[in-house]
C-alpha positions as CSV (number, residue, x, y, z in Angstrom):
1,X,0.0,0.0,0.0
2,X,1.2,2.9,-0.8
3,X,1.1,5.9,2.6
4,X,2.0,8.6,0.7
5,X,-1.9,9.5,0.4
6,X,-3.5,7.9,3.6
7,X,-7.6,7.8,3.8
8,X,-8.9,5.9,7.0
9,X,-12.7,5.1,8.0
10,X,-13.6,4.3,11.3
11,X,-16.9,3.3,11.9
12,X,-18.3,3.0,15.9
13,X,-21.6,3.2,17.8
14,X,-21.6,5.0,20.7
15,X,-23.6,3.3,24.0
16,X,-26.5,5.2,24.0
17,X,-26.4,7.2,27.2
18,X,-22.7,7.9,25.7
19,X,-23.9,9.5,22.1
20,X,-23.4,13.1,23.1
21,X,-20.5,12.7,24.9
22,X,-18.7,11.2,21.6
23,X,-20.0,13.5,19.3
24,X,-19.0,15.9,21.5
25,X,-15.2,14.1,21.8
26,X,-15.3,13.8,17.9
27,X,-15.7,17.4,16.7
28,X,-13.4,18.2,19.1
29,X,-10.6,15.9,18.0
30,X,-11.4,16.7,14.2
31,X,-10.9,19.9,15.1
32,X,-7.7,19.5,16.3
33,X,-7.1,17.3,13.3
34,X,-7.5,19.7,10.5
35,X,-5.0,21.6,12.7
36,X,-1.9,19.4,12.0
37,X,0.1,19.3,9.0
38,X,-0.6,17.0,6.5
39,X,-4.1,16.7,7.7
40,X,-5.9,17.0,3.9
41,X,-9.7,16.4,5.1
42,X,-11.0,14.9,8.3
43,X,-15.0,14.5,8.3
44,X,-17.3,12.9,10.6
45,X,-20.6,11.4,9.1
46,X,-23.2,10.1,11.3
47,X,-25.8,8.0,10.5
48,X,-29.3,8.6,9.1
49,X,-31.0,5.4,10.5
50,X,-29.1,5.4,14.0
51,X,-27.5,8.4,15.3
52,X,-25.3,6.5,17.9
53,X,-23.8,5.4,14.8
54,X,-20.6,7.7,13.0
55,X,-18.0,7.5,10.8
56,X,-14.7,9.3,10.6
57,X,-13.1,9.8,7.2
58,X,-9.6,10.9,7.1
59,X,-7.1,11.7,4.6
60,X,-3.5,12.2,5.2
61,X,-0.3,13.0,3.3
62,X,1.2,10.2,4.6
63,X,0.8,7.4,7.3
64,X,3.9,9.1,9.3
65,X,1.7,12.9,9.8
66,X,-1.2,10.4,11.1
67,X,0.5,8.5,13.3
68,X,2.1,11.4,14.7
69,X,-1.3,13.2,15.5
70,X,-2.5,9.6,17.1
71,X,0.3,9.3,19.2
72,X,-0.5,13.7,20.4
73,X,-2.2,15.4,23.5
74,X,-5.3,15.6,21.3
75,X,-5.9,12.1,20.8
76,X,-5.0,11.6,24.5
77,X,-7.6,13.8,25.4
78,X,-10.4,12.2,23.2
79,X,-9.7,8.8,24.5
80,X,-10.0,9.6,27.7
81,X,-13.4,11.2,27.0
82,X,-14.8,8.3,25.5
83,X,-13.4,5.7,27.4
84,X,-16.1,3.2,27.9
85,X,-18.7,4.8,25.3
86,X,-19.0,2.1,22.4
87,X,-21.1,-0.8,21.9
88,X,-17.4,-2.0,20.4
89,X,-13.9,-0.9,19.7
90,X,-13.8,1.1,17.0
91,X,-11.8,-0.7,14.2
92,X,-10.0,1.8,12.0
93,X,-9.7,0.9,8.5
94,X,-6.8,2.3,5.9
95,X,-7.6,2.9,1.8
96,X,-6.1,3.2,-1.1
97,X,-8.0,5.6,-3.9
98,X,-9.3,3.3,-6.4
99,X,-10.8,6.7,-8.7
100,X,-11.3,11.1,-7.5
101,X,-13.3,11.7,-10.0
């Protein structure tokens, strides 16, 4: 794979006494995102049929900028937020583009 464009999805349902606090937590951290360099987009989707239900989308120049912004006080701050607050471990996902039209 090649990390010179990184694009990860993470898709997690929050417990439902839980659901604000992690929206909450997740503009905060995007926020923060978008802040770093080599952040290109960072958007959070939730869903239509179940609003406990989100999705991050992220897109990075490279693996490296990411895993520097995971391994930051921001990060650190969000998990502590939402310690405890999914149905299940969120389960990030890395892409490759396949077509930008």
């Amino acid at each position: 794979m090649d990390h010179s464009n990184l694009v990860t999805m993470t898709t997690a349902e929050a417990r439902p006494e839980k659901k604000e606090i992690v929206q909450k937590a997740l503009r905060e951290v995007a926020q923060a995102a978008r802040a770093q360099t080599g952040c290109i987009a960072y958007r959070i989707f939730r869903s239509a049929e179940n609003p406990a239900v989100t999705v991050n989308f992220e897109r990075w120049a490279s693996k490296e900028e990411r895993d520097a912004f995971l391994g930051g006080p921001d990060v650190k701050k969000f998990a502590s937020a939402v310690s405890d607050a999914f149905v299940e471990p969120p389960q990030p996902m890395s892409y490759e583009i396949l077509d930008e039209g």
